[in-house]
N, C-alpha and C positions, 0 to 999 in steps of 0.2 A: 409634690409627693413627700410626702414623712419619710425623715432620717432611718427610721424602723422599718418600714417601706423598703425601702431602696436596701438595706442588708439584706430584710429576707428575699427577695428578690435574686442577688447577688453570690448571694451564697451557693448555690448550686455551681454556678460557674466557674468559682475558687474550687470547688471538688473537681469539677472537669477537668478544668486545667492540672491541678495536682495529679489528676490519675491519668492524664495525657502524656504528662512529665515522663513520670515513673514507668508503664509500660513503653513508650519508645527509649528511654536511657535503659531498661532491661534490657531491651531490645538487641542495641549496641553492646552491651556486654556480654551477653549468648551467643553473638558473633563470634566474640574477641576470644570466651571461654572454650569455643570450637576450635581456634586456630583460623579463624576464616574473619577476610577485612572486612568491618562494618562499613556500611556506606551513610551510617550516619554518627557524624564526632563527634559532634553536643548537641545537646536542649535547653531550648527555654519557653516561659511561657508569663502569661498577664494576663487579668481580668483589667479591661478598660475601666480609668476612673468615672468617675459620675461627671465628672466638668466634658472629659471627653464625649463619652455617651451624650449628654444633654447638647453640646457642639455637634455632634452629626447629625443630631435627630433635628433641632435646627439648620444645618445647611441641605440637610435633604428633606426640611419640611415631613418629619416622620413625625404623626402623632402620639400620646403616652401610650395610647390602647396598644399600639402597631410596634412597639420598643421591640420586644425579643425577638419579633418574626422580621421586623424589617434591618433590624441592626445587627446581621451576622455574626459582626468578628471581638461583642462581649467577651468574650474567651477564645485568646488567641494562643496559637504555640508556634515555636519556631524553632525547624528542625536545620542545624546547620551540616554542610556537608563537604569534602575536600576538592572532589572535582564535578564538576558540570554532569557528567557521567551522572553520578551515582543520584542526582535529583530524581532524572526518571526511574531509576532504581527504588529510590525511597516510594515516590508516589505510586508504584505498582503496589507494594507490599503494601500502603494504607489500603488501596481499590480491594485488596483481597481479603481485608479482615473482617471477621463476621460482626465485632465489635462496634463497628462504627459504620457509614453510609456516604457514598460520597451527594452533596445538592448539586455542585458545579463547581469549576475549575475556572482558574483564570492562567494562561500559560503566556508572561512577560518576559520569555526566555527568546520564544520566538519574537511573540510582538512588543519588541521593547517600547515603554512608556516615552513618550518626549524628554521627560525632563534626563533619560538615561538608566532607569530604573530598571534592573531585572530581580526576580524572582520569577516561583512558581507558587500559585495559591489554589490550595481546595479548602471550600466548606464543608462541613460534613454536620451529620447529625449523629449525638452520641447518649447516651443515655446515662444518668447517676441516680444511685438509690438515694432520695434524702427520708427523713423523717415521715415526710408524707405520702410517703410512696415513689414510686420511679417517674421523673423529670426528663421528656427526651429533649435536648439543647440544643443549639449550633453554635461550631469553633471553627476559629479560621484557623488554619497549619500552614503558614510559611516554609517553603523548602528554598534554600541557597547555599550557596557556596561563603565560606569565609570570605573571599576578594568580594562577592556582591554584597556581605551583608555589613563590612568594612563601610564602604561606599555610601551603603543605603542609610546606616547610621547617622555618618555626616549630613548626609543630604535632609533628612530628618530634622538633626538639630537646627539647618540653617532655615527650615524652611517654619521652622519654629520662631526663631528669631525675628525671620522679616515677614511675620504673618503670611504669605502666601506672596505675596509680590516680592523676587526676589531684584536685586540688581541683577543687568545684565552680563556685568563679568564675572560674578559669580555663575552666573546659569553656565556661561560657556568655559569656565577652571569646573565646574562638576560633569558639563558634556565631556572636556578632555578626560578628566581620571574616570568616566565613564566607560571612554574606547580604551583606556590603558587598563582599565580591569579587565574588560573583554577580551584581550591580548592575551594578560595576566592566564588567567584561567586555560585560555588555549594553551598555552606555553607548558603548563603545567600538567595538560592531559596527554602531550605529547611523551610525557616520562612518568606515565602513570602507572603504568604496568613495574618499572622499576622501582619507585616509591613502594608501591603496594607487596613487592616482592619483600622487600628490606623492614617495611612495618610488622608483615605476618612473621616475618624471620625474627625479631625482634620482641613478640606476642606468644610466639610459639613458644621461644625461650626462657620467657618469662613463668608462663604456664606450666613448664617442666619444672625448672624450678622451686615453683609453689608445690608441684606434687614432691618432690625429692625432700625438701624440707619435711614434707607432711609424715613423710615415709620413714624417716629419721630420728623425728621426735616419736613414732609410734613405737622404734626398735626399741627405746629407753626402757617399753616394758617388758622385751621379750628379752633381751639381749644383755651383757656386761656392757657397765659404763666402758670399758678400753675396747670394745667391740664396734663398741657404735664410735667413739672418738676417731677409729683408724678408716671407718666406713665417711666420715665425715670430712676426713685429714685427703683422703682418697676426693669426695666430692669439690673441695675447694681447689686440690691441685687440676681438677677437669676443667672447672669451672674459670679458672686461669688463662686455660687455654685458647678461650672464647671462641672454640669449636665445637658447633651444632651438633655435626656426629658424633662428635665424641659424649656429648652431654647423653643423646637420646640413645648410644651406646647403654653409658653409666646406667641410667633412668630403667631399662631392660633390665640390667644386671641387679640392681638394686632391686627390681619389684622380686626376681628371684629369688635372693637372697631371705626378702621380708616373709616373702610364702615358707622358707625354710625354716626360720625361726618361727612362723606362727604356728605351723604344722606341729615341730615341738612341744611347743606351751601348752598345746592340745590332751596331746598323749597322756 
């Protein structure tokens, strides 16, 4: 197949991926902008190289005609996640979107891989507008947790290394940090509710902030500089205090305040 060939071909798939990216990392931040914990931290994604592609489609004997139906995961994403929890969490919310479709699901959470492998994987099909009209594709979406996708990395690179036959002390040093992820994770949903408490607490504050700031810089035009400087002087002695009520006190008093001088300016 011509170098020319294989771009246009591929191209599609770099848009998928890009527009898979960007609506689930919106996703996560419309959470965080609500005050509400996303259950998904980061994203990533890839279009498979051509050396890869041409390697599966050789070891599963896929012909060139049969490439994009038989080779799924062309365009992959990988949605990482804090606790085990929130995977099923994540994959409900892809089943429900009108966007995209799920083919099938592979769930290595329950049925862990031999080699000690978890994830959770759906395919889906997705549609992007190119040049020549609408392309429906299939991507695979990864969902895991940071501790399995730690793991799954390594395991990755090694199994890179020894082409697929690994040594045996190797296999059984990735079985152990295998069970010790899966600990890992438990250990960590057991204080999840707590975590989750002290992140929102942390988001929420954040979020007040950014509006008080907003709020402050807007009085510049309604207001005397020594007006806003004392409303300011006031903001940072709160903010000191590293007390939520007192902030989302402030925050109240302050939207007051701006209603007061805007009502002014009006007249």
């Amino acid at each position: 197949m011509e170098i020319k060939l294989w771009r246009s071909i591929l191209c599609p798939y770099e848009l998928a991926v890009q527009e898979l990216i960007l609506k689930f990392t919106h996703m996560a931040e419309e959470y965080r902008a609500n005050d509400q914990y996303s259950p998904i931290e980061s994203v990533s994604g890839r279009v498979k190289s051509i050396t890869s592609i041409l390697e599966k489609m050789q070891r599963k004997d896929i012909p060139m005609e049969k490439m994009e139906e038989d080779v799924e995961d062309i365009a992959g994403v990988r949605i990482i996640c804090q606790f085990e929890e929130d995977i099923e969490a994540v994959a409900q919310i892809i089943k429900r979107r009108s966007d995209m479709s799920i083919k099938s699901e592979k769930d290595y959470l329950k049925h862990i891989k031999e080699s000690g492998y978890r994830s959770y994987h759906l395919i889906i099909y997705y549609t992007v507008e190119t040049i020549f009209g609408p392309k429906k594709l299939q991507a695979e979406i990864q969902i895991r947790t940071m501790a399995m996708n730690f793991w799954a990395t390594i395991e990755h690179s090694l199994q890179y290394k020894y082409k697929g036959d690994m040594p045996p002390h190797v296999t059984d040093r990735l079985i152990n940090a295998a069970d010790a992820i899966i600990s890992l994770d438990r250990e960590m949903s057991l204080v999840r509710s707590e975590i989750i408490d002290a992140q929102n607490s942390s988001q929420m504050q954040s979020n007040i902030v950014q509006d008080i700031l907003l709020c402050i810089e807007n009085l510049y035009k309604v207001a005397t500089q020594r007006e806003v400087m004392k409303i300011q002087d006031e903001f940072l002695r709160v903010f000191n205090t590293k007390d939520l009520m007192q902030l989302e006190r402030f925050h109240r008093q302050l939207d007051i305040i701006a209603e007061g001088y805007h009502a002014q300016a009006v007249r």
